[in-house]
C-alpha positions in Angstrom: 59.5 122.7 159.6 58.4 126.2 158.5 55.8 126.7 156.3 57.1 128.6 152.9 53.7 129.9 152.3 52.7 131.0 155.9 56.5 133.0 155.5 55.2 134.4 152.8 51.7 135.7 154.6 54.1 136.7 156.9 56.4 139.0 155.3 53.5 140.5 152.9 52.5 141.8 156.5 55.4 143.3 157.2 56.2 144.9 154.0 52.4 146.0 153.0 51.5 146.5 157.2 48.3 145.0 157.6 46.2 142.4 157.2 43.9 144.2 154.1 47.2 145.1 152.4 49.1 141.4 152.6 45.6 140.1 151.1 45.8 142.4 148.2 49.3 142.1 147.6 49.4 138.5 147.9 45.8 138.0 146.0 44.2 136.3 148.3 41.4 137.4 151.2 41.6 138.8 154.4 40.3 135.6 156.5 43.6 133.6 153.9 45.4 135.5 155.8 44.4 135.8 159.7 44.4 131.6 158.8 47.8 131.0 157.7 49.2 133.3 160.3 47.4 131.3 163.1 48.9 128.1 162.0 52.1 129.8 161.7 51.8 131.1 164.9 51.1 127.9 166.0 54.0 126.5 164.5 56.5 128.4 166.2 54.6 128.0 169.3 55.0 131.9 169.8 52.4 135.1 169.6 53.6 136.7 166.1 50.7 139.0 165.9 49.6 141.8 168.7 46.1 143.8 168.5 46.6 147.7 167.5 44.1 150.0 167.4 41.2 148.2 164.4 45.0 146.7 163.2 47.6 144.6 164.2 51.1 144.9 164.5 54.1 142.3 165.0 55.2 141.3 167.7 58.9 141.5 168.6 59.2 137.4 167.3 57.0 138.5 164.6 59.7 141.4 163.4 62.6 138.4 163.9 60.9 135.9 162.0 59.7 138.6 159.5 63.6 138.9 158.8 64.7 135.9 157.9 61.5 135.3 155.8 62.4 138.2 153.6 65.8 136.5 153.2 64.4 132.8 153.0 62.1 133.9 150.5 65.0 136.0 148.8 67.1 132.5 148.3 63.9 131.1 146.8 63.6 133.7 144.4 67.2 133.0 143.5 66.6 129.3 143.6 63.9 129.4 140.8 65.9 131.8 138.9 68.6 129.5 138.8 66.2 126.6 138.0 64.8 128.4 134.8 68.0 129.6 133.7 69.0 126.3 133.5 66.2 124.8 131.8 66.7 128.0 129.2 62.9 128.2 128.8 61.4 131.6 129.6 57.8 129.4 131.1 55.8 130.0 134.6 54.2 133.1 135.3 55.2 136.8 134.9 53.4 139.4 136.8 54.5 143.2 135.1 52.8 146.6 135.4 52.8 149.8 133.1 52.1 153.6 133.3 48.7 154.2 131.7 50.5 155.3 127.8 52.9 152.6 128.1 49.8 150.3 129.1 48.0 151.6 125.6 51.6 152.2 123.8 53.7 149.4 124.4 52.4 146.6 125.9 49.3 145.2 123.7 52.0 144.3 120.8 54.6 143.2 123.5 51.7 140.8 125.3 51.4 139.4 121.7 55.2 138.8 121.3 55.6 136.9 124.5 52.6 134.4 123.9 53.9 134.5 120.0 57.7 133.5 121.2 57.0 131.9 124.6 53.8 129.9 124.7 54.7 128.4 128.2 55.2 131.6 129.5 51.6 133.5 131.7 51.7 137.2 131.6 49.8 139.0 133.9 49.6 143.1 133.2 47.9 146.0 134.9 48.0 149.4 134.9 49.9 151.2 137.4 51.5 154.7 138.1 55.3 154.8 137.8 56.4 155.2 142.1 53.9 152.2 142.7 55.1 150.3 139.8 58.5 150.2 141.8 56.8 149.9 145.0 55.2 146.7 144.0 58.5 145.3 142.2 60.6 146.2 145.5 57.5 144.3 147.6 57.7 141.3 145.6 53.8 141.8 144.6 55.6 142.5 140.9 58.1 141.1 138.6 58.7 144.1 136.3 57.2 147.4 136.1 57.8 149.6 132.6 58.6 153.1 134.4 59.2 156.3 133.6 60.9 159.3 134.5 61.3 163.4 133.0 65.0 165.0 131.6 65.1 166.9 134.2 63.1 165.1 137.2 64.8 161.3 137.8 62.3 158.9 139.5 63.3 157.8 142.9 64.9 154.4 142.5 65.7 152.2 145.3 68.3 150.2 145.8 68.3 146.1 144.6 66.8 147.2 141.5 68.1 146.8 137.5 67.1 148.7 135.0 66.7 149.0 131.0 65.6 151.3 128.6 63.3 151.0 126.1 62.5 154.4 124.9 62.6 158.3 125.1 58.9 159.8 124.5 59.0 163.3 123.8 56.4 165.6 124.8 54.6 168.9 123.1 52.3 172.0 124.2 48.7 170.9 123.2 46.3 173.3 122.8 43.0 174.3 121.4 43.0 175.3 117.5 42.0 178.3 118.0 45.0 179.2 120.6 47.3 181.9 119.3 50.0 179.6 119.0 48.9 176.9 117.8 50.3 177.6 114.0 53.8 177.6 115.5 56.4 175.1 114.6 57.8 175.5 118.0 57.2 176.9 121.2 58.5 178.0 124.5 56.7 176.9 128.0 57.9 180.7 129.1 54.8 181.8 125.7 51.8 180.0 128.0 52.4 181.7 131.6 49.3 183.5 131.2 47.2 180.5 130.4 45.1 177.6 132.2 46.7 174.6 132.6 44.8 171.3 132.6 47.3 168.8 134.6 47.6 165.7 136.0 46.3 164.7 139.8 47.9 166.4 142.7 50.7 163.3 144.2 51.4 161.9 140.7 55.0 162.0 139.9 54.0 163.6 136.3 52.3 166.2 138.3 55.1 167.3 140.6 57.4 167.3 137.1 54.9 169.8 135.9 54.8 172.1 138.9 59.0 171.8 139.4 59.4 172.8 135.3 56.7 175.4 134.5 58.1 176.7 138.4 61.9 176.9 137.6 61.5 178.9 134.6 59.3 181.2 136.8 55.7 180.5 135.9 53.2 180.0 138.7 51.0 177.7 136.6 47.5 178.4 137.1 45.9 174.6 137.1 41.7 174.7 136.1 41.4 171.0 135.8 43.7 167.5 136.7 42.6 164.3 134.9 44.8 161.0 135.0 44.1 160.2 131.4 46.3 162.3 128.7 43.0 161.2 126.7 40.4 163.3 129.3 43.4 166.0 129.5 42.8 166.1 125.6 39.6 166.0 125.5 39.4 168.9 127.8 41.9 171.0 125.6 39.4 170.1 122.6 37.2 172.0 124.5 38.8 175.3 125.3 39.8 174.3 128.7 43.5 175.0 128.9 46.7 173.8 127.9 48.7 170.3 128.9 51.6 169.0 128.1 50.8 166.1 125.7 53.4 163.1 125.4 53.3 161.7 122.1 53.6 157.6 123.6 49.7 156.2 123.3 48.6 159.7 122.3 46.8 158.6 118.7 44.0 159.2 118.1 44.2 163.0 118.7 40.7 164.3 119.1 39.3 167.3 117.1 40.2 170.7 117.5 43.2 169.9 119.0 46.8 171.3 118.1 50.4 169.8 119.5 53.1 171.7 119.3 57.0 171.1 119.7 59.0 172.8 122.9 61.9 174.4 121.5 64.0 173.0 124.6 62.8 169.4 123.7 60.7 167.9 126.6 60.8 164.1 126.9 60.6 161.4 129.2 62.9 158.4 129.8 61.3 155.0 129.8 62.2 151.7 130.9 61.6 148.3 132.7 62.8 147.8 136.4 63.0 144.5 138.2 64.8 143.0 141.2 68.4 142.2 140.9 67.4 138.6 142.5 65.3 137.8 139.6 68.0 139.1 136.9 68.7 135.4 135.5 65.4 134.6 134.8 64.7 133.8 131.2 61.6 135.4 131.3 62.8 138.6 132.3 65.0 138.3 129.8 62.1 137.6 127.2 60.3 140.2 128.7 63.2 143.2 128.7 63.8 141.9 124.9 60.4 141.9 123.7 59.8 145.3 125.2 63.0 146.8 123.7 61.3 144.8 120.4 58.4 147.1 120.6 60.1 150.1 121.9 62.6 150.6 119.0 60.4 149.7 116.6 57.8 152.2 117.6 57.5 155.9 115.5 59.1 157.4 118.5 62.0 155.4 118.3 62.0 155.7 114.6 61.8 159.3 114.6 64.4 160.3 117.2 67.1 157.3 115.5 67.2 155.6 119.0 69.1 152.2 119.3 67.0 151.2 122.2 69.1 148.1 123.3 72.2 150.2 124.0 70.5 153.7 124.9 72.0 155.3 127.7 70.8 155.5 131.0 70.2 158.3 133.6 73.3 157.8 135.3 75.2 157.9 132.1 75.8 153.8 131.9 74.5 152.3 129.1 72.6 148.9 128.8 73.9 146.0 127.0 72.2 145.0 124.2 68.8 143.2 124.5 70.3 139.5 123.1 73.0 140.0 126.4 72.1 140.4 130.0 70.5 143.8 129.6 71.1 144.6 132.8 72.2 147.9 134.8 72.0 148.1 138.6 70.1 151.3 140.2 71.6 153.9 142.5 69.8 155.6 144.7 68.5 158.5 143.1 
């Protein structure tokens, strides 16, 4: 009889493709690994695992046993959500990343409504960028990741995913105090084309947005600094570094000397909570999607724009449910 957990050693190193990357994913350390996939090895009585280079690589039984574990362990997924639908208690544990502002702006208070509502129910966040969000959710290493993507810029979104929105953050011009147009009540992204633009690391999805926007309306934006943190981007305006583009999501407290200003063509970004179609009857996904769209349309953003954010629309035009339904809405490949 196959092992489930050795299967699951075994497609961690298939999906993540080597032994350092199964051990992170799966939480466990590099030697857990090389052990379990000896006994499996042993098991099957065949070589599963071939030397490459400082790595390894599967064999060509590794890659057909790799298959149907990701399908055994697909029917598992299935099985418990089946199991905890019908037991109707959102309990076990829930593994969920966010983008840093969603991280600061949304889930403290949503942390506080699961344990509040579901006190059987373990939550484990971390902080993660929006394309590894997915990538870990896709990989299994994830239940849910609260995403984001721009008006104009979609996020790549594979396949075997659902979606559901929680909220639309709109974003301003923030600048130093002493900028020229910083007593505006609005602004165009065409007025800063001569200035220096503090922005996000090269690779981040924010930062391609950045580069693709300020490039189609035919600015070659001249970047001084990147930072990660809207926080350090801010505090680098407050100094007379530049410009950014400031979100208004988990942007409080704005430091000193700093001014933010509306774009006249409102700038936003959509966001919203992915997880795999496998998982969709859980009843803590549910919990989670509900508690999130709690927070979300209770939030001055949501407040501010009138959002309804249990039946906002999505990118693709459909619209979600509302959050006491299955707030479900499959992803297309973007």
């Amino acid at each position: 009889m196959l092992n489930l957990e050795r299967l699951r050693t075994l497609d961690a190193l298939a999906r993540h493709g080597s032994v350092s990357g199964a051990a992170a994913g799966l939480h466990v350390t590099t030697s857990a690994v090389s052990q379990q996939m000896t006994k499996l090895e042993r098991e099957v009585g065949q070589q599963l695992l071939a030397k490459n280079g400082r790595g390894v690589r599967l064999t060509d039984a590794g890659r057909l046993l790799a298959e149907h574990a990701g399908r055994i362990l697909s029917q598992v997924e299935l099985a418990q959500s089946d199991l905890e639908e019908q037991r109707g208690k959102a309990v076990g544990e829930l593994r969920i990343s966010a983008f840093p502002t969603a991280m600061r702006g949304l889930l403290p208070a949503t942390l506080t409504a699961l344990r509040a509502g579901h006190p059987g129910l373990r939550v484990r966040a971390q902080e993660m960028e929006p394309q590894l969000g997915v990538a870990a959710v896709v990989r299994g290493d994830l239940d849910m990741a609260v995403v984001l993507d721009w008006y104009n810029k979609p996020l790549p979104m594979p396949e075997g995913l659902v979606k559901a929105p929680l909220l639309d953050d709109p974003a301003d011009v923030a600048m130093p105090a002493a900028h020229p147009l910083a007593d505006r009540a609005e602004v165009d992204l065409e007025e800063f084309a001569d200035d220096e633009w503090i922005a996000w690391t090269e690779g981040e999805f924010c930062h391609e947005w950045l580069m693709f926007t300020l490039r189609a309306k035919g600015i070659e934006p001249r970047i001084a600094h990147r930072a990660e943190e809207h926080h350090t981007q801010l505090a680098l305006v407050a100094a007379g570094l530049g410009v950014c583009v400031a979100p208004q999501l988990g942007r409080d407290p704005m430091p000193a000397g700093v001014r933010t200003v509306p774009v006249r063509h409102r700038v936003h970004r959509h966001v919203y909570v992915v997880w795999r179609v496998d998982a969709d009857r859980r009843p803590s996904i549910r919990a989670a999607v509900e508690a999130l769209q709690g927070v979300g349309g209770r939030s001055s953003l949501a407040r501010r724009d009138g959002q309804n954010c249990g039946s906002a629309p999505l990118r693709d035009g459909t619209a979600a449910p509302p959050a006491s339904g299955s707030p479900r809405t499959r992803s297309r490949r973007a």
